[in-house]
VOGU-3710 file (C-alpha; in Angstrom, 3 decimals, decimal comma):
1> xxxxxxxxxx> 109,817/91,642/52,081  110,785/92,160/55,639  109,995/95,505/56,123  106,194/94,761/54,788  106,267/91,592/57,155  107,021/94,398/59,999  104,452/97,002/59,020  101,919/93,999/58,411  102,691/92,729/62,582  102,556/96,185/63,703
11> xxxxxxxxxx> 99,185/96,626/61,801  97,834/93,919/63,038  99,042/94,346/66,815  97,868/97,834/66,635  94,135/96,556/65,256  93,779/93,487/68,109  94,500/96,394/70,932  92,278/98,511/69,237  89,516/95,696/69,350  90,205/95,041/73,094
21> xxxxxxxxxx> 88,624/91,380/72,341  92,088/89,823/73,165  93,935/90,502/76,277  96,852/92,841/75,433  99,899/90,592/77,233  98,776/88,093/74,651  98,552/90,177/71,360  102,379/91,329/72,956  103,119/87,676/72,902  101,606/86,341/69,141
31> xxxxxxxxxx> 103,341/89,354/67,910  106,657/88,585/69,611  106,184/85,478/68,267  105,254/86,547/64,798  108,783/88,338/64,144  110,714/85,333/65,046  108,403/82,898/62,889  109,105/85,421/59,757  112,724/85,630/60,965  112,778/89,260/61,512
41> xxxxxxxxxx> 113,786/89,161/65,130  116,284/85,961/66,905  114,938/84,059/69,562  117,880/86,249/71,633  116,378/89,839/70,277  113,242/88,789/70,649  113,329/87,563/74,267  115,416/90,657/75,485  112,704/92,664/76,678  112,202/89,882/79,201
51> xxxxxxxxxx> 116,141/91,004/80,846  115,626/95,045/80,234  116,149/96,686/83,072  112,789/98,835/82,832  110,708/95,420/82,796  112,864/93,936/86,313  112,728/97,963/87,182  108,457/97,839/86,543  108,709/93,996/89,048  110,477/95,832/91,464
61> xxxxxxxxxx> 108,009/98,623/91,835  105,529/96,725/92,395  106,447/94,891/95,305  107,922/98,749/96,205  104,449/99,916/95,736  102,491/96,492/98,024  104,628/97,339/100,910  103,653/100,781/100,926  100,123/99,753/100,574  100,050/96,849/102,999
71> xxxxxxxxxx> 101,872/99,112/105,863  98,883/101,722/105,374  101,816/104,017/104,500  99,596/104,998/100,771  96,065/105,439/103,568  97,832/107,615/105,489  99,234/109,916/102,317  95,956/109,476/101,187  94,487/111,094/104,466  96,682/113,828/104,233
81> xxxxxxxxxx> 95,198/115,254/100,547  91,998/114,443/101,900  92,710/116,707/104,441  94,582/119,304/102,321  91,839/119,194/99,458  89,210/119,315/102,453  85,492/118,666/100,785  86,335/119,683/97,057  86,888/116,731/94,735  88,337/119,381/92,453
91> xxxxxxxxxx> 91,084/120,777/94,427  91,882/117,125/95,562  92,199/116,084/91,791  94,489/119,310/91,159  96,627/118,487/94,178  97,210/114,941/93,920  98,749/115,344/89,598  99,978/118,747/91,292  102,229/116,039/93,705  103,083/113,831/90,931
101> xxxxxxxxxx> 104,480/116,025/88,646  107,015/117,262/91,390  107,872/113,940/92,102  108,399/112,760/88,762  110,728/115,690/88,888  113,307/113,450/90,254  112,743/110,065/89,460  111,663/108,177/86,264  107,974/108,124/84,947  107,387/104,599/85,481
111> xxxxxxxxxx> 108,451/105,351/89,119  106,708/107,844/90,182  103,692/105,774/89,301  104,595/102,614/90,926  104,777/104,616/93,764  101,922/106,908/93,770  99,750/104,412/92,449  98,644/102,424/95,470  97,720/105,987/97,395  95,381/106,915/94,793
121> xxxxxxxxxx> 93,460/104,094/94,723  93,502/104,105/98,409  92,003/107,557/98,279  89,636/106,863/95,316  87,955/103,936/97,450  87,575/106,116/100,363  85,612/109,034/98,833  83,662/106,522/96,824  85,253/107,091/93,795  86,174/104,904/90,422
131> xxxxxxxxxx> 90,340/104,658/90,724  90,140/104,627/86,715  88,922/108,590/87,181  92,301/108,964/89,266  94,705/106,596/86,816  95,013/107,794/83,586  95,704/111,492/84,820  98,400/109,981/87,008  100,342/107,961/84,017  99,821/111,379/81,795
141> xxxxxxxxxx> 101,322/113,972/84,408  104,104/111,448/85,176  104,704/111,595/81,476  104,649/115,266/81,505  107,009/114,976/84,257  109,677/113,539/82,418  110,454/117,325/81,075  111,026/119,015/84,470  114,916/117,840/85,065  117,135/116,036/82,742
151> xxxxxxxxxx> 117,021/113,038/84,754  113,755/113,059/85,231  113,194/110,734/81,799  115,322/108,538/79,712  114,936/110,510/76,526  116,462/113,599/77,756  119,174/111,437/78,841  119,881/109,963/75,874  119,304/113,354/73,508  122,027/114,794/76,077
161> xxxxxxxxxx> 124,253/111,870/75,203  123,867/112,122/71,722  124,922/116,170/71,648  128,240/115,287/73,739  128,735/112,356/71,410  129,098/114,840/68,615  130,991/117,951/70,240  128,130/120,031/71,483  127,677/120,885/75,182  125,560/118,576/77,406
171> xxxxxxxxxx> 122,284/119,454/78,621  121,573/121,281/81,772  120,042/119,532/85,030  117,383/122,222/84,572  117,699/123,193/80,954  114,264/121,861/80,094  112,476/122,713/83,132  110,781/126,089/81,470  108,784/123,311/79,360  108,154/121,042/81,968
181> xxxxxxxxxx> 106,337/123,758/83,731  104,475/124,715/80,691  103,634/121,423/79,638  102,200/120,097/83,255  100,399/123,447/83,689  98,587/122,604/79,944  98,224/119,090/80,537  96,779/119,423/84,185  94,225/122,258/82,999  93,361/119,818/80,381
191> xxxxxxxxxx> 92,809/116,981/82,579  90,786/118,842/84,968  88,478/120,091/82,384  87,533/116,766/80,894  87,797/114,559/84,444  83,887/113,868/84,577  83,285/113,912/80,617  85,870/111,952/79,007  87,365/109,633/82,009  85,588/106,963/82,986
201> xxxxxxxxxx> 83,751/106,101/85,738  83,632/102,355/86,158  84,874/99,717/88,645  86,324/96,593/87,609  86,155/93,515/90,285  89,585/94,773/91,340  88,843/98,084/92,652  85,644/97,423/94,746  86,235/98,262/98,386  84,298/95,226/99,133
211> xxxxxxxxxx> 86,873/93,249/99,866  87,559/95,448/102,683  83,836/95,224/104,244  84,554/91,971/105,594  88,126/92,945/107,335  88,870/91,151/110,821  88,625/93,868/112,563  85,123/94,864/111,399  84,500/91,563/112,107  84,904/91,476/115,568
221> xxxxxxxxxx> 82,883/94,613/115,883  80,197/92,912/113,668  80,109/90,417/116,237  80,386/92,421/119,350  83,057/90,822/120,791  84,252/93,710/122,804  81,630/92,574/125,409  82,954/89,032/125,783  86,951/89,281/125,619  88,466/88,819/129,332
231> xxxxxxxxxx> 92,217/88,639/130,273  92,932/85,939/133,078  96,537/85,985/134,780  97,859/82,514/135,759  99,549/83,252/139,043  102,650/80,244/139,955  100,179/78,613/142,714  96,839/77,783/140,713  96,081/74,347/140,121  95,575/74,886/136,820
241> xxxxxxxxxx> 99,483/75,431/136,215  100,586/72,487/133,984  97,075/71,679/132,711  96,362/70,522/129,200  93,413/72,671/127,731  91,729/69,290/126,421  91,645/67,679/130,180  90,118/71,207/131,659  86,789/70,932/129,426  86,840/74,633/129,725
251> xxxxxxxxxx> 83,471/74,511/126,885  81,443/71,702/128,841  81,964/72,928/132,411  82,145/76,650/132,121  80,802/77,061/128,726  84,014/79,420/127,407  86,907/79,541/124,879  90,274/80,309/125,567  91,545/81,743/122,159  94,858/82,389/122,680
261> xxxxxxxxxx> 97,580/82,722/125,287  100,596/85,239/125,789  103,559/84,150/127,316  107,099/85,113/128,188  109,833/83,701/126,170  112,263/81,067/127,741  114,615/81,189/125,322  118,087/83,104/125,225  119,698/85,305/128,165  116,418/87,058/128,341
271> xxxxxxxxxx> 118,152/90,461/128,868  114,717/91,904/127,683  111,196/90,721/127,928  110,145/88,597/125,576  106,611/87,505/125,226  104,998/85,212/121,845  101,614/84,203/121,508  99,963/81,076/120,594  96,804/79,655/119,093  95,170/77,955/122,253
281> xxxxxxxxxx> 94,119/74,151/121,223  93,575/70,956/122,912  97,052/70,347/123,578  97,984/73,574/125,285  99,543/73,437/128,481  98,920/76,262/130,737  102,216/78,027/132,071  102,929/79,916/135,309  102,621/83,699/134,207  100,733/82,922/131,215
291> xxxxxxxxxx> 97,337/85,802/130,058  94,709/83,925/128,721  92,531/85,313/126,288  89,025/83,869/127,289  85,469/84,387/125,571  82,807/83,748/127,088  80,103/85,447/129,733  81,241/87,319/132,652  79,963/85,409/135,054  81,273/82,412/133,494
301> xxxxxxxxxx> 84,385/83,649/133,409  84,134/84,851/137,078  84,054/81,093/138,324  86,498/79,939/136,707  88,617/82,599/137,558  87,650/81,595/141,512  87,741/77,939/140,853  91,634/78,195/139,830  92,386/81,385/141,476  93,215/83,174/138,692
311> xxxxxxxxxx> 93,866/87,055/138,986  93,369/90,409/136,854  90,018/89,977/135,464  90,190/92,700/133,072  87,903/93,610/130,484  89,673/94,161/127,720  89,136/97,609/125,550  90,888/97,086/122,515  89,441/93,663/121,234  90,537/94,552/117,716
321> xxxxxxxxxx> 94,440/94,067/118,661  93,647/91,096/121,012  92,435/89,114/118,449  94,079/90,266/115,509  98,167/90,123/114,828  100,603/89,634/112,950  100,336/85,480/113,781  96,871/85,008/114,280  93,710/86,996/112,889  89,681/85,848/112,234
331> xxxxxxxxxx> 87,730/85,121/109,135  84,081/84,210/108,335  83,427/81,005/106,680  79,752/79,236/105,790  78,964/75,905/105,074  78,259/74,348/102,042  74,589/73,049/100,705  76,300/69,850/101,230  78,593/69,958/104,709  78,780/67,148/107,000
341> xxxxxxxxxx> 78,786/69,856/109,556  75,185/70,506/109,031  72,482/69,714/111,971  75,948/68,397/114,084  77,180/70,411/117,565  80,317/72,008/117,401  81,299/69,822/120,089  80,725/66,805/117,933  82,234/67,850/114,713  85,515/67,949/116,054
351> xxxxxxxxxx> 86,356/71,457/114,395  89,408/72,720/116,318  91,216/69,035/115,790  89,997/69,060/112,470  91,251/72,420/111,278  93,153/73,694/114,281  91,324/77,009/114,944  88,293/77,941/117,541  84,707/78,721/116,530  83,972/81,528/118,532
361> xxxxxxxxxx> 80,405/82,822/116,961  77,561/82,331/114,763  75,745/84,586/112,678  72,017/82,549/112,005  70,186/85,568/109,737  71,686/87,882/111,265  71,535/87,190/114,965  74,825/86,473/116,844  75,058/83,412/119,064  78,736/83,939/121,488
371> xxxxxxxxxx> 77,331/81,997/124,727  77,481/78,251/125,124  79,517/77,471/121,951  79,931/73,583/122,250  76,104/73,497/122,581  75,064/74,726/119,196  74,001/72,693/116,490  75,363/74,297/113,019  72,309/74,922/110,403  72,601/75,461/106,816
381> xxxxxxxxxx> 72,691/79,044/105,844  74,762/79,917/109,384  78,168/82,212/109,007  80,809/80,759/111,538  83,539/83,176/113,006  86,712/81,108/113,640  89,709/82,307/115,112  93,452/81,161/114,942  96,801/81,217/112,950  96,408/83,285/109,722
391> xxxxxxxxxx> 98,195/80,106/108,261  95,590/77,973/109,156  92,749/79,850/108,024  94,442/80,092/104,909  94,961/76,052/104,784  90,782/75,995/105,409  90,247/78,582/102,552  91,271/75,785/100,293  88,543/73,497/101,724  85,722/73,263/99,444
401> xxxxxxxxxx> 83,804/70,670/100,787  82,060/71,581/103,987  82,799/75,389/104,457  83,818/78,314/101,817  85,716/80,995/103,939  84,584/84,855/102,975  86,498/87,486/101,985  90,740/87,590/101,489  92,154/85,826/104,454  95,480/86,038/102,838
411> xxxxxxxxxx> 95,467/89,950/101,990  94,007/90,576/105,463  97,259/87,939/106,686  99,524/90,170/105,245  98,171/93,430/106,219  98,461/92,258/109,892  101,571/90,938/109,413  102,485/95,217/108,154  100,720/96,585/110,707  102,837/99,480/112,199
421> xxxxxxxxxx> 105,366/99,331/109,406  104,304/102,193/107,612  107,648/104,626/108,963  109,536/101,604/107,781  107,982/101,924/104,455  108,938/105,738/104,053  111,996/105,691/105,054  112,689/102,873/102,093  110,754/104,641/99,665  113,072/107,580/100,503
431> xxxxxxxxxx> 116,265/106,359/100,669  115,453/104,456/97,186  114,660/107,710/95,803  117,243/109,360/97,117  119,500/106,652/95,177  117,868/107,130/92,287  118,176/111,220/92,493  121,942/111,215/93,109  122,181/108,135/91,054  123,997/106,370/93,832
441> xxxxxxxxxx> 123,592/103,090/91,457  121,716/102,548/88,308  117,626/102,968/88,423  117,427/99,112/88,488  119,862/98,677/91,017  118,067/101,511/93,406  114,672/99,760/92,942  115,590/95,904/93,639  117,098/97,352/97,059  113,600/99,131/97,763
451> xxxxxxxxxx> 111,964/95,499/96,987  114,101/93,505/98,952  114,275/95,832/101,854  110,476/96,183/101,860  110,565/92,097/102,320  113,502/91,371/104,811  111,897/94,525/106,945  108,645/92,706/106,828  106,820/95,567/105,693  105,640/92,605/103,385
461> xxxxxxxxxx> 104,941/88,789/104,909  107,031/86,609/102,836  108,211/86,270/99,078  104,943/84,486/98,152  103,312/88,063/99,401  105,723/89,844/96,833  105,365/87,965/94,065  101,468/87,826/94,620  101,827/91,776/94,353  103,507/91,934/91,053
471> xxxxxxxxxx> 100,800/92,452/87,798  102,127/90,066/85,416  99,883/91,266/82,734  101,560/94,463/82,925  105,146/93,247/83,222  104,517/90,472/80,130  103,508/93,379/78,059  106,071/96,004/78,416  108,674/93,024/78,015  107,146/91,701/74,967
481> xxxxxxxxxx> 106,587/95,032/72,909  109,935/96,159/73,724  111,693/94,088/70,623  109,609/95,816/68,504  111,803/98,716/67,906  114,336/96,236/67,045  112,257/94,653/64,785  111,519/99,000/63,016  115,319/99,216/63,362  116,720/96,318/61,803
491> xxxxxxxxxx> 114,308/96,064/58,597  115,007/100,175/58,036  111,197/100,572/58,663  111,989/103,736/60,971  115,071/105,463/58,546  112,347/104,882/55,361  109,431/107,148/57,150  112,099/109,452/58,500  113,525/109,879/55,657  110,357/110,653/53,531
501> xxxxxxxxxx> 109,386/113,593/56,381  112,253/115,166/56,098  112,335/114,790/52,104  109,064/116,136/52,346  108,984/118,999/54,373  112,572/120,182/53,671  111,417/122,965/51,796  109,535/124,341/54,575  112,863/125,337/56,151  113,805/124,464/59,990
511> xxxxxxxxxx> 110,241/124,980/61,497  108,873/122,689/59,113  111,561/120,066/59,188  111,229/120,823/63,438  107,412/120,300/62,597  107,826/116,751/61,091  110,275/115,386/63,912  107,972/115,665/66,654  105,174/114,391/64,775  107,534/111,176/63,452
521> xxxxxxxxxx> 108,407/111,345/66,711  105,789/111,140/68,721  103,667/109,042/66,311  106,123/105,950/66,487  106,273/106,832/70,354  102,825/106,020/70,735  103,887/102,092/69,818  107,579/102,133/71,263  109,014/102,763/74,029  110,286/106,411/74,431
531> xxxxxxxxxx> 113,470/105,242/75,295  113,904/103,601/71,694  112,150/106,381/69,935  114,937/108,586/71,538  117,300/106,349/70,749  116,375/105,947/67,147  115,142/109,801/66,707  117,458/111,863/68,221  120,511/110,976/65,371  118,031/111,857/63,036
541> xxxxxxxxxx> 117,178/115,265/64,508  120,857/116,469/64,802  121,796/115,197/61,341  118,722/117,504/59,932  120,072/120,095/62,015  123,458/119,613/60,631  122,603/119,892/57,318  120,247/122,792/57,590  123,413/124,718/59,440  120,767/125,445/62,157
551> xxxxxxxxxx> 120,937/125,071/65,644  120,545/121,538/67,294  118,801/122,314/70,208  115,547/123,062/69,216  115,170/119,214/67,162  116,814/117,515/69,930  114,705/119,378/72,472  111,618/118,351/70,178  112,502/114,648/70,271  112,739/114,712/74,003
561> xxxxxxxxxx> 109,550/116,152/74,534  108,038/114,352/71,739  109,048/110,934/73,053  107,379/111,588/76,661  104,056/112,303/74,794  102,618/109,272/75,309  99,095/109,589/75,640  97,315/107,602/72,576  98,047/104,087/73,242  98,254/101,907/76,163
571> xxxxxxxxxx> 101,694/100,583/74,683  102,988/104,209/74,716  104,571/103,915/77,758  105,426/101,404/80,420  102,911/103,644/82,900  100,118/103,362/80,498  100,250/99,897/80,934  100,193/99,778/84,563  97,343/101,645/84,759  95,703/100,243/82,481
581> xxxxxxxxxx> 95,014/96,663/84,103  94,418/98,350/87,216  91,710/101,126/86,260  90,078/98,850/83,937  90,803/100,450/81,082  90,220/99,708/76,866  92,264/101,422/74,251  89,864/102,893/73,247  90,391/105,457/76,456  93,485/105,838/75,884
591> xxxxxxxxxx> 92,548/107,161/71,976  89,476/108,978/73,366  91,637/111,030/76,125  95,004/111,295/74,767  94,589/112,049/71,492  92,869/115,605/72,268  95,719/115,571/74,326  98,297/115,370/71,795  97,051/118,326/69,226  97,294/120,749/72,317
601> xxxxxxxxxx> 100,317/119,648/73,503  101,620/119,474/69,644  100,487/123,278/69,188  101,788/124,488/72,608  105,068/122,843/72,379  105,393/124,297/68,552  105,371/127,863/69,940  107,765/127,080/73,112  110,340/125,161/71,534  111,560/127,605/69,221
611> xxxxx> 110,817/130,306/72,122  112,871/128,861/74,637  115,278/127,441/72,077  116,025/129,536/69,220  117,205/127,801/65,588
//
């Protein structure tokens, strides 16, 4: 009764993916939830995928992967094969799975695309491309990967293990490399060949650059501030030393905007110099020593230099950093059909008490007002450019009243905050691989010490920043289909199919019995993990082999490779389903490019095996 109840959930899963009308961490869930209701699984079995190391491993990565992002470390890479590939989208294509599968060499699958991950996307938006043409080739060749070293995937791990379990000699570090090489050279040429027929070439809403068009810094270029940023130096005798911005009237009587104001540090021994900026508001005080950042016209900002004899009227030639750090940045907001701000003066409405930040330009159709700020009287329809403390502009994104703010102050807040982090960001990425490679500590272990590094470093802002990076979807789905092999393994659902292939195709002798493991195999790995279809598989090889009097090797071998086929479903593998949220992807992808995948790979790896690996 249980074992139908199993194939019955797994039919069902396997049909609601297939659909794509449901999203796929929920079918996960109801069928998670389905074992335990017909008592197949515990509450404990069926809630351990939720404490596997490969789903905290798959967390981990991602905030691995943000950091390398946010820093501009994956832009940079990304450069670099632009540069390499130079105008051919071809050769860039061929280098880029060329780089994963040397990668994923040394490190697991699910790694090496965590990693690589944010630099193609980076490089897909700057040629102009769909990521979800880049994705799916990147999850595949990381599969492929897998057969390059032995601890380059679980499965040859574990089919190692099982050999020394039972006398026989362990694997080499490089024993299966001859397939690895044959197996990314097929699956590459493959890829290559059906790039612009079979892959698809859609956006989703997360992989539009156009959250990038309205960055801060393009911003201030939009705006043309360039021509009205001044530094003023307060020298220790001007009277306007000790001076509270509010009693100046700097807007009424000289028709400018200080924005901000760098000053040394006070604090400590001060055996270095230490200077901080703050947002300039009402109830600034102006120090001795203190730069002022003021906006306004240059003859404006000529008098008032004279009237407080301020020195070092500089223009200033890279506005971008002025205004832009890691504290404070600029957004774009408009006003709402319904704003109280509407037909009032800036002066009037009271903005900067209001909201803390300065107004420092208006776009009215396209037309930039800069001069005479306090003056203007806001009109529906006008785009305001305010200035301050990224936390503040974040406080007035959640203001829905009288303004909407444009574009992702937050992700533009933490890529500030990054800014010049991105050595920082290698050097983490390498030591964790390093770990990993020597295995230092455990996979897990090696990748929560990337994360947290790539916070306390600051590489990302804060924790909120980390978890925001993390694709839940992705993480609740790998977790929740894990049990499932438990589920095959406890009601004998994967000895009763194993069973009948080797019943069947016994008489066939060893290729035929070799012939029916990798397709059990790599049928069952298409809805299990490959680390459970190694698990479960690779007892069943050797005991075939054993009773053939045959050779192991060549069984084992084909369970290894067989698990790390996963191609046909977007629950084959734990990188399948990270790409698949972020290239936008259906099952019905998955089915359309991996299956053709499979019968080549099934046919190549049916003459190598026994080639490499005699019976």
């Amino acid at each position: 009764m249980q074992l139908t109840l199993t194939f019955t959930i797994l039919g069902v899963t396997i049909f609601l993916f297939m659909t794509n009308r449901v999203r796929a961490d929920l079918v996960a869930v109801m069928a998670l939830l389905a074992f335990v209701i017909a008592r197949i699984l515990t509450p404990a079995e069926a809630l351990a995928g939720f404490s596997n190391s490969v789903v905290i491993m798959i967390a981990g990565l991602f905030v691995v992967g943000a950091g390398i992002l946010r820093t501009g470390l994956a832009g940079m890479a990304g450069q670099l094969l632009l540069k390499w590939s130079g105008d051919s989208e071809r050769r860039l294509f061929i280098l880029l799975l060329v780089i994963v599968g040397i990668v994923g060499a040394f490190m697991s699958n699910t790694g090496t695309v965590a990693l690589m991950m944010p630099i193609v996307v980076s490089i897909a938006i700057s040629i102009n491309e769909s990521p979800a043409k880049f994705l799916i080739p990147l999850s595949f060749v990381a599969s492929l990967s897998g057969l390059m070293t032995l601890i380059a995937s679980p499965p040859n791990l574990i089919v190692s293990q099982v050999l020394v379990d039972n006398g026989f000699d362990k694997m080499g570090f490089f024993a299966l490399t001859p397939i690895g090489i044959i197996g990314l050279v097929v699956g590459i040429s493959y890829l290559v060949l059906v790039r612009n027929h079979l892959l698809p070439n859609k956006r989703n809403r997360t992989q539009s650059a156009e959250g990038y068009t309205l960055s801060p810094k393009k911003l201030v270029t939009d705006y043309q501030l360039d021509r009205q940023l001044y530094t003023l130096t307060v020298p220790a005798d001007s009277t306007i030393v000790n001076q509270r911005l509010a009693d100046l009237k700097l807007p009424a009587t000289y028709h400018l905007c200080i924005m901000k104001i760098h000053r040394k540090s006070t604090e400590g021994l001060n055996l270095l110099p230490m200077t901080y900026q703050e947002m300039a508001g009402p109830t600034s005080v102006i120090h001795a020593d203190d730069v002022l950042y003021v906006q306004g016209d240059v003859q404006d900002i000529t008098r008032f230099a004279k009237d407080f004899s301020l020195t070092h009227v500089a223009f200033s030639d890279n506005e971008a950093s002025e205004l832009i750090s890691k504290q404070l940045g600029v957004a774009e907001v408009l006003l709402t059909p319904h704003s109280q701000f509407i037909n009032q003066t800036i002066s009037k409405i009271g903005f900067r008490e209001k909201y803390n930040l300065n107004i420092i330009g208006i776009n009215r159709r396209g037309g930039y007002k800069l001069q005479n700020m306090a003056e203007h009287r806001l009109r529906f329809g006008d785009a305001i450019l305010v200035q301050g403390a990224w936390d503040e502009i974040e406080m007035l994104a959640r203001e829905t009243q009288n303004v909407v703010v444009i574009g992702q102050p937050k992700e533009h807040a933490s890529i500030a905050a990054a800014t010049g982090k991105a050595p920082i960001a290698g050097a983490i990425m390498l030591v964790m691989v390093l770990l990993m490679v020597f295995e230092v500590f455990s996979p897990v272990i090696s990748v929560l010490i990337g994360a947290v590094a790539m916070v306390i470093t600051g590489c990302l802002r804060n924790m909120d920043d980390a978890y925001g990076n993390m694709n839940f979807e992705s993480i609740v789905l790998v977790a929740a289909m894990l049990p499932m092999a438990t589920a095959l393994e406890k009601t004998g659902g994967m000895n009763v199919l194993s069973a009948g292939i080797i019943q069947a195709l016994g008489d066939y002798g060893a290729y035929g019995v070799l012939i029916g493991i990798y397709i059990l195999t790599a049928t069952f790995g298409q809805f299990i993990s490959n680390t459970a279809t190694a698990v479960l598989f690779a007892p069943i090889a050797l005991s075939a082999a054993l009773a053939m009097a045959v050779s192991p090797m060549p069984f084992m071998v084909a369970v290894a490779i067989a698990a790390s086929m996963s191609f046909a479903t977007p629950i084959a593998s734990p990188t399948n389903a990270l790409v698949m949220t972020a290239g936008g992807y259906t099952f019905g992808d998955f089915v359309k490019i991996g299956m053709p995948l499979h019968i080549i790979m099934f046919v190549v790896m049916m003459i190598a095996v026994p080639l490499f690996f005699p019976f």
